[in-house]
N, C-alpha and C positions, 0 to 999 in steps of 0.2 A: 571417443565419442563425446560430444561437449553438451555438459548439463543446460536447460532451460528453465527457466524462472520466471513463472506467469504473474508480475506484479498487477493485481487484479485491485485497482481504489475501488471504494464502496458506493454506493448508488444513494442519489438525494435519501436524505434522513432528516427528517423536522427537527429544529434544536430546539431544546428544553435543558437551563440553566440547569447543571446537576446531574443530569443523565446521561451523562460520557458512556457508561457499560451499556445502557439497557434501551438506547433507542433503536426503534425499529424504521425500516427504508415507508417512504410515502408511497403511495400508488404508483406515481411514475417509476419510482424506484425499485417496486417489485418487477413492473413490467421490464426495464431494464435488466434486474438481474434475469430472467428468462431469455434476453436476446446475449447479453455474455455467453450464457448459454449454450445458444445456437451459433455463436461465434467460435467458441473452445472444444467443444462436443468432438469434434474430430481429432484434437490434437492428439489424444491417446496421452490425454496428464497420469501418471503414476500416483503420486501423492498429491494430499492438499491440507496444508496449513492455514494459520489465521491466527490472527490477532484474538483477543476472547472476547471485543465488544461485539454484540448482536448486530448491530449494521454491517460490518465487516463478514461475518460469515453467513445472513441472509445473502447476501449481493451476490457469494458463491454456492450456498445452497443446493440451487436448481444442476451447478453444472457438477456437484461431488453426487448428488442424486442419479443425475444420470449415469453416471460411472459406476455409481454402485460403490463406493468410495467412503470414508469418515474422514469428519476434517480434524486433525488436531489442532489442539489447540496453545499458544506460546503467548503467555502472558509478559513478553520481553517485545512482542510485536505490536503492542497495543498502542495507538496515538500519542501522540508527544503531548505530556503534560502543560500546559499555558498556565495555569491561572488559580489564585482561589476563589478569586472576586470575577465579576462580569467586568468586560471591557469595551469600550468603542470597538468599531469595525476601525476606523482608521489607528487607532493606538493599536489595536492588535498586527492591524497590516503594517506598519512602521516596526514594530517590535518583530515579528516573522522575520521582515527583511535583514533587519542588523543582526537576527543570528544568523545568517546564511553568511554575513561580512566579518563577522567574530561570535565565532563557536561557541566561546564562552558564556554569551551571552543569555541571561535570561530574565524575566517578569517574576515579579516578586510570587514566589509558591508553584513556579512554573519549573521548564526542565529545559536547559541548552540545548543544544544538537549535538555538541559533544556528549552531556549526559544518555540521550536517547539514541545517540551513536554506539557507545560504548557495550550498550543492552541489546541494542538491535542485530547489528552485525555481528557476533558471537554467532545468533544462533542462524543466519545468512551462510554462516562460514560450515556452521555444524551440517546444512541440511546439504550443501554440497558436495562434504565429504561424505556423508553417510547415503546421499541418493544420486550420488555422482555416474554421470551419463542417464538417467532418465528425466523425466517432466513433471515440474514439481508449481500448484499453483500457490498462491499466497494474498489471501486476503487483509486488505493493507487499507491503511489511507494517505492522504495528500503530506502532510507532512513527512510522517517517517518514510512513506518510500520514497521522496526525494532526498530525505539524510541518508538511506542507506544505500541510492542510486551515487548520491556525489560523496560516498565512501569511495568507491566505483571509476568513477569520473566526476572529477571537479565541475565540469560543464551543466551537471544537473544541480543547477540551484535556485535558488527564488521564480528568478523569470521561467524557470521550469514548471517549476511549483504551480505559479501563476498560470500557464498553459494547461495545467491538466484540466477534465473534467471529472463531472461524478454521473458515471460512474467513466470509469478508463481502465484500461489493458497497454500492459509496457511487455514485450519478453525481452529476457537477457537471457545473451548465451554466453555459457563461460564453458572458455578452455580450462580444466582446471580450477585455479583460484582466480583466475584473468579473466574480468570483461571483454569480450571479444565482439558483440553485437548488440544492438538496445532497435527493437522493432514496435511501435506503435499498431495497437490492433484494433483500436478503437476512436473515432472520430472522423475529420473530413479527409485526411489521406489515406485513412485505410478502408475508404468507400463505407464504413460502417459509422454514422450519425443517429 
């Protein structure tokens, strides 16, 4: 039976210089994590993990609620480090890009994708073997589920990145340790906008 992995991004969150941990989703954002929701509510998710920033596991809240469910929490899944200083949107989106072109790469007080790889996918690897064959969500955001997607498959990269929304639903199914399926559950293909 092949494991599922509900990569669940987090839903609009106001930024505020400083406050990576502890921002909370906007209105709209609350309203969305309720239709995740009613999106997921049927799957029969076993577990639900998350990242330990507050945007990340409000966005899944409503649907570990309904399950009746706790989320744990994996401080190894938290957002990929950028910066210590505030940046342009364009210097940050040029800098994003080039790490997806070299791993290595990163902004001064920031973390490569190699680094946020190395942390990430451990515990990706652990939560398959240990809840291997049932459905597991994971509240994530834009960055690191695309590093830990194109651990996965090379083809989830930047331009990927760039496609997603906030909030958004990916499942992965794995045979195993093997990517085997990448299913959109959210947005205009999956009739859900």
């Amino acid at each position: 039976m092949n494991t599922s992995l509900y990569m669940i991004r987090h839903a609009v969150s106001p930024y505020v210089h400083g406050q990576e941990r502890n921002r909370g989703l906007s209105e709209q954002g609350a309203a969305d994590a309720r239709r995740v929701k009613e999106i997921l509510k049927n799957e029969e998710i076993a577990h639900f993990v998350s990242s330990p920033y507050a945007r990340a596991i409000a966005t899944m809240q409503p649907l570990a609620e309904e399950a009746g469910k706790e989320i744990i929490l994996y401080e190894g899944l938290r957002e990929r480090a950028f910066l210590n200083r505030e940046y342009g949107d364009d210097e940050l989106l040029a800098a994003i890009r080039r790490s997806f072109e070299d791993e290595g790469y990163k902004l001064e007080g920031g973390e490569s994708n190699n680094e946020a790889e190395e942390r990430a996918v451990p515990i990706i690897k652990r939560l398959l073997r240990e809840y291997a064959g049932s459905k597991i969500a994971i509240g994530t955001h834009g960055n690191i589920m695309a590093i830990i997607m194109n651990y996965y498959d090379k083809s989830y990269g930047f331009d990927f990145l760039m496609s997603t929304t906030k909030p958004d639903i990916y499942k992965l199914e794995f045979a195993g340790k093997k990517l085997v399926r990448v299913q959109r559950l959210w947005g205009p293909e999956s009739g859900t906008v």
